[in-house]
Backbone as CSV, one residue per row, in Angstrom:
resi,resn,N_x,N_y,N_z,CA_x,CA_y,CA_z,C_x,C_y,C_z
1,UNK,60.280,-77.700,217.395,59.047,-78.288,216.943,59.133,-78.441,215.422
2,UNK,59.124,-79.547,215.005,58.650,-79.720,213.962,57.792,-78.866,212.986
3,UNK,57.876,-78.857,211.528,56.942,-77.771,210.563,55.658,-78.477,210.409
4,UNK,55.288,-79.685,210.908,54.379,-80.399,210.691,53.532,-80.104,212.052
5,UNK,54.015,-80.833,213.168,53.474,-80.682,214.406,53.278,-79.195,214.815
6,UNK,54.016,-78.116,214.431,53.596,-76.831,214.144,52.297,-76.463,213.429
7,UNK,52.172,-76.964,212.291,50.889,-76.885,211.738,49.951,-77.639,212.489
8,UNK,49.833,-78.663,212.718,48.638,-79.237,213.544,48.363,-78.386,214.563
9,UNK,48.987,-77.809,215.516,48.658,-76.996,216.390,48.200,-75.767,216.231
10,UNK,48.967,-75.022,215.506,48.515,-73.954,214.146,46.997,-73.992,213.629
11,UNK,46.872,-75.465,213.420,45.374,-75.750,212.834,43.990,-75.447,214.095
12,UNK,44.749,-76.417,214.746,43.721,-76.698,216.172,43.416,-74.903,217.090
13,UNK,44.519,-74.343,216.748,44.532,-73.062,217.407,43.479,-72.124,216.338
14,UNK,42.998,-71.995,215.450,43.162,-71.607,214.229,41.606,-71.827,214.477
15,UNK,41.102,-73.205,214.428,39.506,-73.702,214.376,38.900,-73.380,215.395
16,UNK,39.442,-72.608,216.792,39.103,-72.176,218.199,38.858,-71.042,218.021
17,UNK,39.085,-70.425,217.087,38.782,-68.752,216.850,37.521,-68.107,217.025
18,UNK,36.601,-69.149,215.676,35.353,-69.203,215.429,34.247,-69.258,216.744
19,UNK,34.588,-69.702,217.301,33.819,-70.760,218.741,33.930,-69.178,220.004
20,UNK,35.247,-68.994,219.644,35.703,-67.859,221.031,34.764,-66.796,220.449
21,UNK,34.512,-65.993,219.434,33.921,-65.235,218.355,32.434,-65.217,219.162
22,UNK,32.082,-66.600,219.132,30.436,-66.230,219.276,29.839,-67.263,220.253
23,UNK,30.475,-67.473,221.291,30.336,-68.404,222.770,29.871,-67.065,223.300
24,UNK,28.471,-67.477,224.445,28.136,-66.802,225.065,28.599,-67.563,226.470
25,UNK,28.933,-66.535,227.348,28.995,-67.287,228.557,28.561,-68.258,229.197
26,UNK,29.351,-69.516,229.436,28.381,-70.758,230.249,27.918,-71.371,229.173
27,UNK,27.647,-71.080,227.650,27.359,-72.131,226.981,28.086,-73.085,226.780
28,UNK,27.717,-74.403,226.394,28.487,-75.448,226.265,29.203,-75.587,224.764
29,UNK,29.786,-75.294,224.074,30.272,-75.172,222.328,29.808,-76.684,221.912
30,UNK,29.493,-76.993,220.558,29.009,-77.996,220.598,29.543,-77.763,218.911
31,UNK,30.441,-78.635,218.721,31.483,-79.091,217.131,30.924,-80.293,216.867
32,UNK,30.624,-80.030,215.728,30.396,-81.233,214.632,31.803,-81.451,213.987
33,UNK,32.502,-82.496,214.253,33.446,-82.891,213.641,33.779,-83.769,212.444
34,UNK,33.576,-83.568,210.917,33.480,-84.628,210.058,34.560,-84.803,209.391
35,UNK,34.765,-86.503,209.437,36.164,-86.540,208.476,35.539,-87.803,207.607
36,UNK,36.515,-87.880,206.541,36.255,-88.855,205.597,36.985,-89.735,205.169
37,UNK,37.443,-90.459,206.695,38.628,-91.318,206.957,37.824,-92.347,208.696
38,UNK,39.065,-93.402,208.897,38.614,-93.867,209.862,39.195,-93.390,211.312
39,UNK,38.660,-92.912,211.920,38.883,-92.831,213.686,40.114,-91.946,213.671
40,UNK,40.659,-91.353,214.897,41.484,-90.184,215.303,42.972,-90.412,214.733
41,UNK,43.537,-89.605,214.559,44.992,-89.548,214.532,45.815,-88.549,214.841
42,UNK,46.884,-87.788,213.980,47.574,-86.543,214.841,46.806,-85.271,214.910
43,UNK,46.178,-85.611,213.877,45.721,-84.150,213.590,44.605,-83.781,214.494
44,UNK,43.514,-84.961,214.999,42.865,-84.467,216.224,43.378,-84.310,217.295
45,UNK,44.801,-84.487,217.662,46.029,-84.046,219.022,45.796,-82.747,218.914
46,UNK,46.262,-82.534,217.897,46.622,-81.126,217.600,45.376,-80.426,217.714
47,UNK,44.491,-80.668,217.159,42.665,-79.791,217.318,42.250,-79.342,218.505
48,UNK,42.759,-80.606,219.890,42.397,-80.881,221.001,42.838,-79.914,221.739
49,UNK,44.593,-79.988,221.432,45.743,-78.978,222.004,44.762,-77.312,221.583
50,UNK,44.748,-77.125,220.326,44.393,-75.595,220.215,43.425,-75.232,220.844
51,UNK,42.337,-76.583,220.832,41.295,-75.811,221.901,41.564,-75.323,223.412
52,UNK,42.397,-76.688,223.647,42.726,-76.523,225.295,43.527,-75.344,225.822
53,UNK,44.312,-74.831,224.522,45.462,-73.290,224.844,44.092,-72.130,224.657
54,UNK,43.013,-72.448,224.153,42.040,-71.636,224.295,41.121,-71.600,225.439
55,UNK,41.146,-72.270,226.523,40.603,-72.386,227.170,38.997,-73.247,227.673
56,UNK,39.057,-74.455,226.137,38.016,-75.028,225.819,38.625,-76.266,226.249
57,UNK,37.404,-77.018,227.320,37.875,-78.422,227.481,36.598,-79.695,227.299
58,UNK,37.473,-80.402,226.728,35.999,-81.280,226.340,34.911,-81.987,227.540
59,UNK,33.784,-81.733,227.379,32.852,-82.175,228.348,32.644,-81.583,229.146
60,UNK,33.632,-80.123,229.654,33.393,-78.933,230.493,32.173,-77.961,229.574
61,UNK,33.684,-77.453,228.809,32.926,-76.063,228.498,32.735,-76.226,226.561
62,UNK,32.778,-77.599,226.364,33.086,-78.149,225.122,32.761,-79.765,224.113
63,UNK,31.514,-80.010,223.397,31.376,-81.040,223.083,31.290,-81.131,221.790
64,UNK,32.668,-82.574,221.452,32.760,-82.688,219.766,31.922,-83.821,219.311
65,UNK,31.501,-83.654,218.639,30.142,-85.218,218.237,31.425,-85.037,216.990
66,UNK,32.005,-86.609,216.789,32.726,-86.862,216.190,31.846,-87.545,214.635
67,UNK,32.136,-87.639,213.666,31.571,-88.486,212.722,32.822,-89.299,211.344
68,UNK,32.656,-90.376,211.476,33.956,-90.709,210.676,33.314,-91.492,209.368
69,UNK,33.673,-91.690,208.064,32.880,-92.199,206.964,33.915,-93.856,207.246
70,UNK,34.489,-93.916,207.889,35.538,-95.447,207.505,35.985,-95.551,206.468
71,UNK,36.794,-94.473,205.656,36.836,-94.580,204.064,35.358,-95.145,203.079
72,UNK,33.867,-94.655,203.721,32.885,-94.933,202.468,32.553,-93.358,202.392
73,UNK,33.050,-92.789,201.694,32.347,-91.424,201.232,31.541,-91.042,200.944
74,UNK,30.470,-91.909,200.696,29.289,-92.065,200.197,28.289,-91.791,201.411
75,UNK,29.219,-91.809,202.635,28.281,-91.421,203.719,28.326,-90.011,204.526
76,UNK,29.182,-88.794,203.512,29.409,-88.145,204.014,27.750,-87.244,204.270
77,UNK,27.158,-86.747,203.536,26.021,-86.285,203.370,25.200,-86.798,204.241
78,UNK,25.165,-87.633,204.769,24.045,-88.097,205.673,25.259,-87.795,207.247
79,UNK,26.411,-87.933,207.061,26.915,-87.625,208.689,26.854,-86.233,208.381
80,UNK,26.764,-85.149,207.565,26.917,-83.713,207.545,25.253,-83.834,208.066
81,UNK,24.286,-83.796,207.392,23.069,-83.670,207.753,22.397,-84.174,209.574
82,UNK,23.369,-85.105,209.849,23.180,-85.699,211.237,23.325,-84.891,211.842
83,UNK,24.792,-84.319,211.799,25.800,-83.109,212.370,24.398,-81.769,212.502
84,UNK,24.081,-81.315,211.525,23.165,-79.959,212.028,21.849,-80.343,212.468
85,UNK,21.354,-81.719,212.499,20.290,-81.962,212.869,20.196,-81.720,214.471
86,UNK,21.649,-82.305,215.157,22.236,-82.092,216.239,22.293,-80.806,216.777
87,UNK,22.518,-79.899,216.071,22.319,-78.428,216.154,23.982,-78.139,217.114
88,UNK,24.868,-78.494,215.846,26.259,-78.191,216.511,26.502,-76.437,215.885
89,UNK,27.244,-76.173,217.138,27.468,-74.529,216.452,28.639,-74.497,215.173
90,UNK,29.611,-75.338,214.878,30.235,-75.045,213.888,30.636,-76.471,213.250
91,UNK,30.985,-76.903,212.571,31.593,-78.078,211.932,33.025,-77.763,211.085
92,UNK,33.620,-78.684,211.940,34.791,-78.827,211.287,35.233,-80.053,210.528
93,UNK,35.847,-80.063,209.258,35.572,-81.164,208.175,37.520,-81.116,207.080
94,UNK,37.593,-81.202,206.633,38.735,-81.478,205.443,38.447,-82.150,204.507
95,UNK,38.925,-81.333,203.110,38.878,-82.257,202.141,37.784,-81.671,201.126
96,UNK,37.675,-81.666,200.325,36.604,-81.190,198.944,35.444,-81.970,199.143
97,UNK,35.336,-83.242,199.340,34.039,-84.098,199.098,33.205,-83.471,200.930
98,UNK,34.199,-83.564,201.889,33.545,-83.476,203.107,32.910,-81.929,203.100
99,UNK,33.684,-80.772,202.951,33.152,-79.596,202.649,32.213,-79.478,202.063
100,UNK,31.944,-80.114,200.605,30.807,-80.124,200.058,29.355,-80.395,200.497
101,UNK,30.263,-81.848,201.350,28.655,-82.240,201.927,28.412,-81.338,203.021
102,UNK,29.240,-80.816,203.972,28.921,-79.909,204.937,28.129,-78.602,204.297
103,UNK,28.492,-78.153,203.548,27.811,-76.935,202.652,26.377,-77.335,202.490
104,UNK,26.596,-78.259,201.612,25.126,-78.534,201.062,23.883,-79.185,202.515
105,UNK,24.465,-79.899,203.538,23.806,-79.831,204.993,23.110,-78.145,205.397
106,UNK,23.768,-77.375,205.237,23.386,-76.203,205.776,24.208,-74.836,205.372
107,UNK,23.017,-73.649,205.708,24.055,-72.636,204.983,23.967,-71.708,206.203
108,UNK,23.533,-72.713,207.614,23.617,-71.261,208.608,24.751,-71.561,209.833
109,UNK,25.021,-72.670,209.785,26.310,-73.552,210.721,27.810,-73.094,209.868
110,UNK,28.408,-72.618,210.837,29.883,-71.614,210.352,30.495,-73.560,209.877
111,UNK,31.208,-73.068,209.187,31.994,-74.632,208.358,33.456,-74.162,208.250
112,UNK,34.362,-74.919,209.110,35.883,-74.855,209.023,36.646,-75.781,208.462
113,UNK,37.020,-75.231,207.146,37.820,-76.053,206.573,39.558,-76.809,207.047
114,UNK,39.680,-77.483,207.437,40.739,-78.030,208.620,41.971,-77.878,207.336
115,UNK,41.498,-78.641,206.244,42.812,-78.756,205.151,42.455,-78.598,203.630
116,UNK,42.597,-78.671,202.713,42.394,-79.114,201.500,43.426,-79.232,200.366
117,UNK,43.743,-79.720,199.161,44.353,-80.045,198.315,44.544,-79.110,197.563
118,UNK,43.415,-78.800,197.388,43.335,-77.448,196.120,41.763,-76.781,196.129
119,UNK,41.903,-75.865,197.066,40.450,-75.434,197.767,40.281,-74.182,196.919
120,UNK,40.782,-73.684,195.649,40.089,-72.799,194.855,39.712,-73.521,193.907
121,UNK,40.490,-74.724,193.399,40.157,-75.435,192.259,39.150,-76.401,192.024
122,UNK,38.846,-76.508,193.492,37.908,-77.552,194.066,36.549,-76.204,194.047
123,UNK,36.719,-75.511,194.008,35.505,-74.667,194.086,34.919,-74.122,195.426
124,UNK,35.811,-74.086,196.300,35.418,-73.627,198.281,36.114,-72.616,198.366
């Protein structure tokens, strides 16, 4: 396996932690997913995979309300605010600008940072 495709899975395994932590039986998990890019690529394979080695499957025991900015960033704050209006149990996001807006959405929804550049320097 690859050091890359290792990490994606790594990642996806990694963001399932949180969810296993504080799922009560029979509830349905419900992820706010925010990115600040357009539509899926490897890295939601990999998200999908860690959940599924966890025993989380989507639409069973598992629902991601996806939110994508299409490269306008300017819309992150209003898809973070959508996201807890929804009343998702955790949000998962990447990136300094998306974190931010997830933060500033709420301070009681657990927030998983998927990646970042420079996440002390960035201030998270």
């Amino acid at each position: 396996m690859r050091r890359r495709e290792f990490m994606i899975v790594l990642g996806g395994a990694a963001m399932a932690s949180p969810l296993a932590a504080q799922q009560p039986s029979g509830k349905v998990a419900r992820i706010g997913y925010l990115m600040d890019r357009s539509g899926p690529g490897p890295f939601e394979s990999g998200f999908l995979l860690g959940l599924q080695e966890h025993g989380y499957v989507v639409d069973q025991n598992i629902v991601i309300e996806y939110r994508w900015t299409g490269g306008k960033s300017e819309q992150l704050q209003e898809l973070a605010a959508d996201l807890v209006a929804r009343k998702v149990d955790l949000i998962v996001t990447a990136g300094a600008a998306a974190v931010k807006a997830a933060k500033a959405a709420t301070t009681t929804v657990p927030i998983v940072m998927a990646s970042s550049q420079n996440a002390v320097g960035d201030g998270l």
